[in-house]
Every structure is written in structure tokens, then in C-alpha cells.
N, CA, C and O of each residue as an XYZ file, in Angstrom:
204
protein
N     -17.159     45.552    -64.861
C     -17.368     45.399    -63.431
C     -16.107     45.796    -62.664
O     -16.139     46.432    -61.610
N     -15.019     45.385    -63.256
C     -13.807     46.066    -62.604
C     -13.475     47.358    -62.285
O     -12.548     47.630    -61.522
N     -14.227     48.232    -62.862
C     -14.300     49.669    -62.526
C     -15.463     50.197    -61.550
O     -15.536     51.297    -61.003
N     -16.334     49.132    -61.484
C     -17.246     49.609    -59.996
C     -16.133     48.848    -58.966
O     -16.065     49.380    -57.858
N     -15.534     48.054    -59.112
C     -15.127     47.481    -58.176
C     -13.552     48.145    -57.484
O     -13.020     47.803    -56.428
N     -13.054     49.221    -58.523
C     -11.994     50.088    -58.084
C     -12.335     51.400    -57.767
O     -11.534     52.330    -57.675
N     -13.837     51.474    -57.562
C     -14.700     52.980    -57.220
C     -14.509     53.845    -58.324
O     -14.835     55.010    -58.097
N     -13.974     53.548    -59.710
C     -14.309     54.486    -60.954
C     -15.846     54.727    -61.607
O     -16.188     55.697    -62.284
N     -16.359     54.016    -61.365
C     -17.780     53.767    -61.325
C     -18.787     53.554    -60.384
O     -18.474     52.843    -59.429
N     -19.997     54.030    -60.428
C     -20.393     53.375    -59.567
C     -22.127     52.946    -60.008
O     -22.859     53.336    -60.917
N     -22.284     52.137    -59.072
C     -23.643     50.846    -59.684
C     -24.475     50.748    -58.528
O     -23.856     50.112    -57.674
N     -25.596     51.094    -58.121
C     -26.277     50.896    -56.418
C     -25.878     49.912    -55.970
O     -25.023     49.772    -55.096
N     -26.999     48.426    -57.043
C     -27.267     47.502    -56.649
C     -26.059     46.668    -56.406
O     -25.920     46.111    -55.317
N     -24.901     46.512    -57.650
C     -23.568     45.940    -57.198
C     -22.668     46.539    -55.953
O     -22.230     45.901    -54.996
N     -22.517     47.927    -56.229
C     -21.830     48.423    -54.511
C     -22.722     48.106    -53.624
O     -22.058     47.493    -52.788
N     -23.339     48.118    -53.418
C     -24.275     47.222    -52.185
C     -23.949     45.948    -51.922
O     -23.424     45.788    -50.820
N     -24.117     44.834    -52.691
C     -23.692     43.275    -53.051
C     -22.159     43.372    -52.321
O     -21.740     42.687    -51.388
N     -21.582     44.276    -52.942
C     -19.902     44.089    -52.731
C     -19.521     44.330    -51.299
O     -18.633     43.891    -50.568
N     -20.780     45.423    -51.118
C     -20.504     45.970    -49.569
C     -20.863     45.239    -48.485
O     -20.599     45.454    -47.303
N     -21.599     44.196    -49.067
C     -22.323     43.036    -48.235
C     -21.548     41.428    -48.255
O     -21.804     40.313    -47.798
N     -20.489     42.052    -49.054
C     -19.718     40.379    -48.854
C     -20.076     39.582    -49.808
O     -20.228     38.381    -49.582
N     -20.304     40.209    -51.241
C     -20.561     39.249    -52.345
C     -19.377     39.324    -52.964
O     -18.836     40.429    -52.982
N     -18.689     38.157    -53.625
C     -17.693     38.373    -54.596
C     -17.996     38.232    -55.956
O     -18.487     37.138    -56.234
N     -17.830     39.121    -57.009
C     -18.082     38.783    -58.426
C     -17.359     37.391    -58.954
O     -16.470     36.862    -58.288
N     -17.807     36.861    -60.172
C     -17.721     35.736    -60.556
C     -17.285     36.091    -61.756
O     -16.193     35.691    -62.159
N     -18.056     36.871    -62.472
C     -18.411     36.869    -64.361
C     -19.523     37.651    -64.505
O     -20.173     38.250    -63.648
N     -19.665     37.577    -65.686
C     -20.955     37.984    -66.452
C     -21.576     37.007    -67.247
O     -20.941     36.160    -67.876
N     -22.960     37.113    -67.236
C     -24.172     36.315    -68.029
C     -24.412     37.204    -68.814
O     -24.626     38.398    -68.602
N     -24.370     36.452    -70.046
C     -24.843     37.374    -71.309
C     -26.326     36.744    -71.584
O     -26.815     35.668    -71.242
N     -26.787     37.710    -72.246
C     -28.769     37.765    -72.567
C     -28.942     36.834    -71.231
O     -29.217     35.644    -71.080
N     -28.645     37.948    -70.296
C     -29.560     36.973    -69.311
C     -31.075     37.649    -68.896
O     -31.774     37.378    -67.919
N     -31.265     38.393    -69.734
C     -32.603     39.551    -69.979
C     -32.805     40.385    -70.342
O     -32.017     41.320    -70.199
N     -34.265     40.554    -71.185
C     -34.066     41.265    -72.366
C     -34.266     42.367    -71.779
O     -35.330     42.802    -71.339
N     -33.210     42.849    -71.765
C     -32.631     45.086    -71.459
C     -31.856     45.746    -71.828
O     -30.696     45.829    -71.425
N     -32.568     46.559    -72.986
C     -31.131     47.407    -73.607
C     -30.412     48.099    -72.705
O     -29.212     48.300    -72.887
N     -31.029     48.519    -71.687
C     -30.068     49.296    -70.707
C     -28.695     48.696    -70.793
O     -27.621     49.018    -71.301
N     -29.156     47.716    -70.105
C     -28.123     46.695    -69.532
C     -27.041     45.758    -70.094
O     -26.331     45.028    -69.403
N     -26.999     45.881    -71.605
C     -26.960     45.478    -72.856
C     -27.581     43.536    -72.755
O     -27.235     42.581    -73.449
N     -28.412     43.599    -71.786
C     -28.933     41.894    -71.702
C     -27.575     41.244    -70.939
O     -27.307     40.108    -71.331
N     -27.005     41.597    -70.281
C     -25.410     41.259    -69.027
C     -25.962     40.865    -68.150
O     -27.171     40.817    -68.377
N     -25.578     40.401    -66.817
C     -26.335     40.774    -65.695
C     -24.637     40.108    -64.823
O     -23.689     39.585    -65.407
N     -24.737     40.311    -63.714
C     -23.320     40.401    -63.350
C     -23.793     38.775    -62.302
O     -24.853     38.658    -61.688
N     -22.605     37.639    -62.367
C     -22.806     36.805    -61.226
C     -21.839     37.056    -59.730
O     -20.621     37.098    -59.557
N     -22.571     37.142    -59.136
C     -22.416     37.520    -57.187
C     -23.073     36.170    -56.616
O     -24.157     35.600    -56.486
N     -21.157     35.983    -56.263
C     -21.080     34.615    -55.017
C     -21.435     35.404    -53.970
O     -21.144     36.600    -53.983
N     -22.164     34.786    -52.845
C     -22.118     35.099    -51.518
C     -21.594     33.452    -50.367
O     -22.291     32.481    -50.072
N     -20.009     33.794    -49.959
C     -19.783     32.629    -49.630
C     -20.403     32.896    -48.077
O     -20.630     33.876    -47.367
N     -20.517     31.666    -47.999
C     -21.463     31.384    -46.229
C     -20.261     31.293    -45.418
O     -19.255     30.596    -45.549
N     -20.632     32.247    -44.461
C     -19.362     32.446    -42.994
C     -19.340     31.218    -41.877
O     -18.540     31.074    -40.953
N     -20.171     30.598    -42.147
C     -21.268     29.681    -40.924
C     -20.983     28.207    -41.654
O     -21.234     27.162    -41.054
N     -20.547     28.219    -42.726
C     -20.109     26.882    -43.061
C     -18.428     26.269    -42.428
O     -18.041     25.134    -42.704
């Protein structure tokens, strides 16, 4: 994730998230079954501005 996040990579759905004010957390492993994905799935805080 650190390399979508220094623009060496790039990912739709996470540059979107990031571009929207999500901050990464970690990764979930087998968090579904997808070889693509190797079963990862990335965790995105979205902290509330309004709190």
C-alpha cells in the first residue's frame, strides 16, 4: 500500500479513498476469497471532520 500511496502505483478504488480523506490503517488478511487480491483487503479510517 505504500507504493499507491507515494504514486508508484496505482489502485482506483484506494486513490479514490485517499483522495477522499481516508487514512490507511493495515491490511486484513483472507478477508475474501480472491486470488487477485491474494485474499488482503486494505483497512481505510475515515476520521469525521464534524466531530
Amino acid at each position: 500500500m505504500t507504493s499507491i500511496i507515494k504514486g508508484e502505483m496505482k489502485d482506483p478504488v484506494i486513490t479514490f479513498l485517499l483522495r477522499c480523506g481516508r487514512v490507511p490503517l493495515g491490511v486484513s488478511t483472507n478477508y475474501l476469497d480472491d486470488e487477485e487480491s491474494c485474499n488482503l483487503a486494505a483497512i481505510m479510517e475515515w476520521r469525521n471532520p464534524f466531530k
